[in-house]
Phi, psi and omega in degrees: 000142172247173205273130212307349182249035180265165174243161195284316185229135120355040239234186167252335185203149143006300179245066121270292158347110178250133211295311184315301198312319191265014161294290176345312157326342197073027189252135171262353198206126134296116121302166163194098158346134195243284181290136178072344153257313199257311185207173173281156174296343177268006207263149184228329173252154161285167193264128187310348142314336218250304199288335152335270193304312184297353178260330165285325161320313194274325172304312128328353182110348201249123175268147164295105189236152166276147164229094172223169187258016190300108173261041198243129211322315195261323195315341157269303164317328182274315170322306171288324192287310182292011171245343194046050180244138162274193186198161175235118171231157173079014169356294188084010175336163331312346195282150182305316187342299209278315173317281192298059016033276188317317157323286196285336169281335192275327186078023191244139139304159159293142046234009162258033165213160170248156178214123190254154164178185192261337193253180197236302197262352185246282209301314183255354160318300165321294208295325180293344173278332188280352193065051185229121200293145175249147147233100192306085150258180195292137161315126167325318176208178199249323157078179244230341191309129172292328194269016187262279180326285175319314153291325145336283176335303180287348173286317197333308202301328199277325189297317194297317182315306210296129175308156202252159182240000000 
Protein backbone atom coordinates (compact mmCIF):
# COMPACT_ATOMS: atom_id res chain seq x y z
CA UNK A 1 0.00 0.00 0.00
CA UNK A 2 0.98 3.01 -0.60
CA UNK A 3 1.76 6.08 1.85
CA UNK A 4 -1.60 7.74 2.46
CA UNK A 5 0.47 11.21 2.69
CA UNK A 6 2.07 10.80 -0.67
CA UNK A 7 -0.47 12.74 -3.20
CA UNK A 8 -1.50 10.74 -6.34
CA UNK A 9 -0.59 13.99 -8.52
CA UNK A 10 1.50 17.23 -8.26
CA UNK A 11 0.17 20.22 -9.92
CA UNK A 12 1.26 24.01 -9.43
CA UNK A 13 -2.37 25.35 -9.30
CA UNK A 14 -6.19 24.12 -9.91
CA UNK A 15 -6.01 25.00 -13.79
CA UNK A 16 -3.21 22.87 -14.40
CA UNK A 17 -6.08 20.45 -14.27
CA UNK A 18 -7.69 20.33 -17.44
CA UNK A 19 -11.45 19.78 -17.45
CA UNK A 20 -11.06 17.45 -20.94
CA UNK A 21 -8.23 15.51 -19.45
CA UNK A 22 -9.94 14.52 -16.30
CA UNK A 23 -12.92 13.62 -18.31
CA UNK A 24 -10.99 11.38 -20.42
CA UNK A 25 -9.57 10.10 -16.78
CA UNK A 26 -12.90 9.33 -16.26
CA UNK A 27 -13.55 11.74 -13.20
CA UNK A 28 -17.08 13.20 -12.97
CA UNK A 29 -16.71 14.94 -9.38
CA UNK A 30 -13.77 17.60 -8.40
CA UNK A 31 -13.51 17.85 -4.53
CA UNK A 32 -11.69 20.95 -3.55
CA UNK A 33 -10.33 22.93 -0.72
CA UNK A 34 -11.53 26.35 -0.60
CA UNK A 35 -8.74 28.24 1.00
CA UNK A 36 -5.40 28.59 -0.40
CA UNK A 37 -6.91 26.01 -3.29
CA UNK A 38 -9.67 27.39 -4.83
CA UNK A 39 -8.78 31.02 -3.76
CA UNK A 40 -6.77 33.18 -0.75
CA UNK A 41 -8.18 33.14 2.31
CA UNK A 42 -9.11 37.11 2.35
CA UNK A 43 -11.09 36.50 -1.50
CA UNK A 44 -14.86 36.58 -0.56
CA UNK A 45 -16.03 36.26 -4.29
CA UNK A 46 -14.64 34.21 -6.59
CA UNK A 47 -12.57 35.06 -9.54
CA UNK A 48 -12.89 35.03 -12.95
CA UNK A 49 -10.15 32.41 -13.60
CA UNK A 50 -11.92 30.71 -10.91
CA UNK A 51 -15.81 30.73 -12.49
CA UNK A 52 -13.89 30.14 -15.90
CA UNK A 53 -12.56 26.81 -14.83
CA UNK A 54 -15.64 25.61 -12.89
CA UNK A 55 -17.57 26.44 -16.33
CA UNK A 56 -15.07 24.12 -18.11
CA UNK A 57 -15.68 21.69 -15.67
CA UNK A 58 -19.48 21.61 -16.41
CA UNK A 59 -18.92 21.88 -20.04
CA UNK A 60 -17.56 18.08 -19.73
CA UNK A 61 -19.75 16.96 -17.13
CA UNK A 62 -17.62 17.19 -13.86
CA UNK A 63 -19.22 18.79 -11.13
CA UNK A 64 -17.37 20.91 -8.45
CA UNK A 65 -17.94 20.32 -4.78
CA UNK A 66 -16.30 22.46 -1.93
CA UNK A 67 -14.95 19.96 0.99
CA UNK A 68 -13.54 22.30 3.71
CA UNK A 69 -12.73 22.37 7.62
CA UNK A 70 -13.45 26.38 7.38
CA UNK A 71 -14.71 26.83 10.55
CA UNK A 72 -15.85 30.48 10.20
CA UNK A 73 -19.52 30.78 10.07
CA UNK A 74 -20.46 32.42 6.35
CA UNK A 75 -17.05 32.03 4.49
CA UNK A 76 -17.73 28.95 3.08
CA UNK A 77 -21.60 28.95 2.39
CA UNK A 78 -21.44 32.61 1.00
CA UNK A 79 -18.53 31.67 -1.25
CA UNK A 80 -19.63 28.42 -2.61
CA UNK A 81 -23.39 30.14 -3.07
CA UNK A 82 -21.38 33.04 -5.32
CA UNK A 83 -19.95 30.14 -7.29
CA UNK A 84 -23.28 27.73 -7.40
CA UNK A 85 -21.20 24.96 -5.98
CA UNK A 86 -22.26 22.80 -3.13
CA UNK A 87 -20.37 22.11 -0.28
CA UNK A 88 -19.29 20.30 2.96
CA UNK A 89 -17.91 22.33 5.83
CA UNK A 90 -16.69 21.57 9.10
CA UNK A 91 -15.05 18.20 7.15
CA UNK A 92 -12.96 16.96 10.16
CA UNK A 93 -10.41 16.32 7.50
CA UNK A 94 -8.35 14.02 7.49
CA UNK A 95 -11.46 11.72 8.68
CA UNK A 96 -13.42 10.04 5.70
CA UNK A 97 -16.63 11.32 7.14
CA UNK A 98 -16.75 15.10 4.68
CA UNK A 99 -15.13 12.88 1.28
CA UNK A 100 -18.16 10.40 1.80
CA UNK A 101 -20.94 13.06 2.06
CA UNK A 102 -19.62 14.43 -0.78
CA UNK A 103 -19.86 11.29 -2.55
CA UNK A 104 -23.22 10.44 -1.65
CA UNK A 105 -24.61 13.84 -2.14
CA UNK A 106 -22.97 13.94 -5.74
CA UNK A 107 -23.79 10.33 -6.48
CA UNK A 108 -20.33 9.91 -7.58
CA UNK A 109 -17.76 6.93 -6.30
CA UNK A 110 -14.34 7.19 -5.07
CA UNK A 111 -12.77 6.18 -7.97
CA UNK A 112 -14.89 8.76 -10.07
CA UNK A 113 -13.37 11.82 -8.22
CA UNK A 114 -10.53 13.64 -7.35
CA UNK A 115 -9.75 15.49 -4.63
CA UNK A 116 -7.05 19.15 -4.79
CA UNK A 117 -6.06 20.64 -2.17
CA UNK A 118 -3.22 22.45 -0.32
CA UNK A 119 -2.49 20.36 2.24
CA UNK A 120 -0.46 17.24 2.99
CA UNK A 121 -2.42 16.15 6.53
CA UNK A 122 -6.01 17.08 5.96
CA UNK A 123 -6.46 17.01 1.97
CA UNK A 124 -4.79 14.65 0.43
CA UNK A 125 -4.64 12.32 3.58
CA UNK A 126 -8.48 12.32 4.06
CA UNK A 127 -8.90 11.71 0.22
CA UNK A 128 -6.38 8.86 -0.06
CA UNK A 129 -8.29 7.26 2.91
CA UNK A 130 -11.38 7.97 1.34
CA UNK A 131 -10.06 5.87 -1.89
CA UNK A 132 -10.36 9.24 -3.69
CA UNK A 133 -7.41 10.17 -5.84
CA UNK A 134 -5.35 13.38 -4.16
CA UNK A 135 -3.98 16.35 -5.95
CA UNK A 136 -1.77 18.17 -4.14
CA UNK A 137 -1.17 22.18 -5.24
CA UNK A 138 0.88 24.94 -4.46
CA UNK A 139 -0.84 27.00 -2.01
CA UNK A 140 -2.44 30.31 -3.58
CA UNK A 141 -0.97 32.53 -1.23
CA UNK A 142 1.79 31.56 2.05
CA UNK A 143 -0.38 33.94 3.83
CA UNK A 144 0.99 35.70 7.22
CA UNK A 145 0.50 32.52 9.60
CA UNK A 146 4.00 31.40 10.94
CA UNK A 147 2.74 27.96 11.73
CA UNK A 148 0.85 27.70 8.15
CA UNK A 149 4.73 28.25 6.84
CA UNK A 150 5.92 25.80 9.07
CA UNK A 151 3.68 22.87 8.04
CA UNK A 152 4.15 23.58 4.46
CA UNK A 153 7.94 22.77 5.58
CA UNK A 154 7.35 19.56 7.21
CA UNK A 155 5.22 18.74 4.08
CA UNK A 156 8.07 19.22 1.20
CA UNK A 157 9.50 15.48 1.72
CA UNK A 158 5.60 14.06 0.81
CA UNK A 159 5.35 16.85 -1.88
CA UNK A 160 8.66 15.66 -3.55
CA UNK A 161 7.11 11.99 -3.50
CA UNK A 162 3.62 13.21 -5.34
CA UNK A 163 3.97 11.95 -9.14
CA UNK A 164 4.57 15.51 -11.12
CA UNK A 165 1.63 16.30 -13.66
Amino acid sequence: MACPLVPRRVVNSIYDLKPKALRAAGVRLVLADLDNTLTAYEAALPSPALRAWKEGLEAEHIALYVVSNSRKSRRCPDFCAALGIPYVRHAGKPSRKGFRQALAEAGVPPEAAVMVGDQIFTDTLGANRAGIASVLVKPVAWGKNPLRILRYAVETPFRLFGKRM
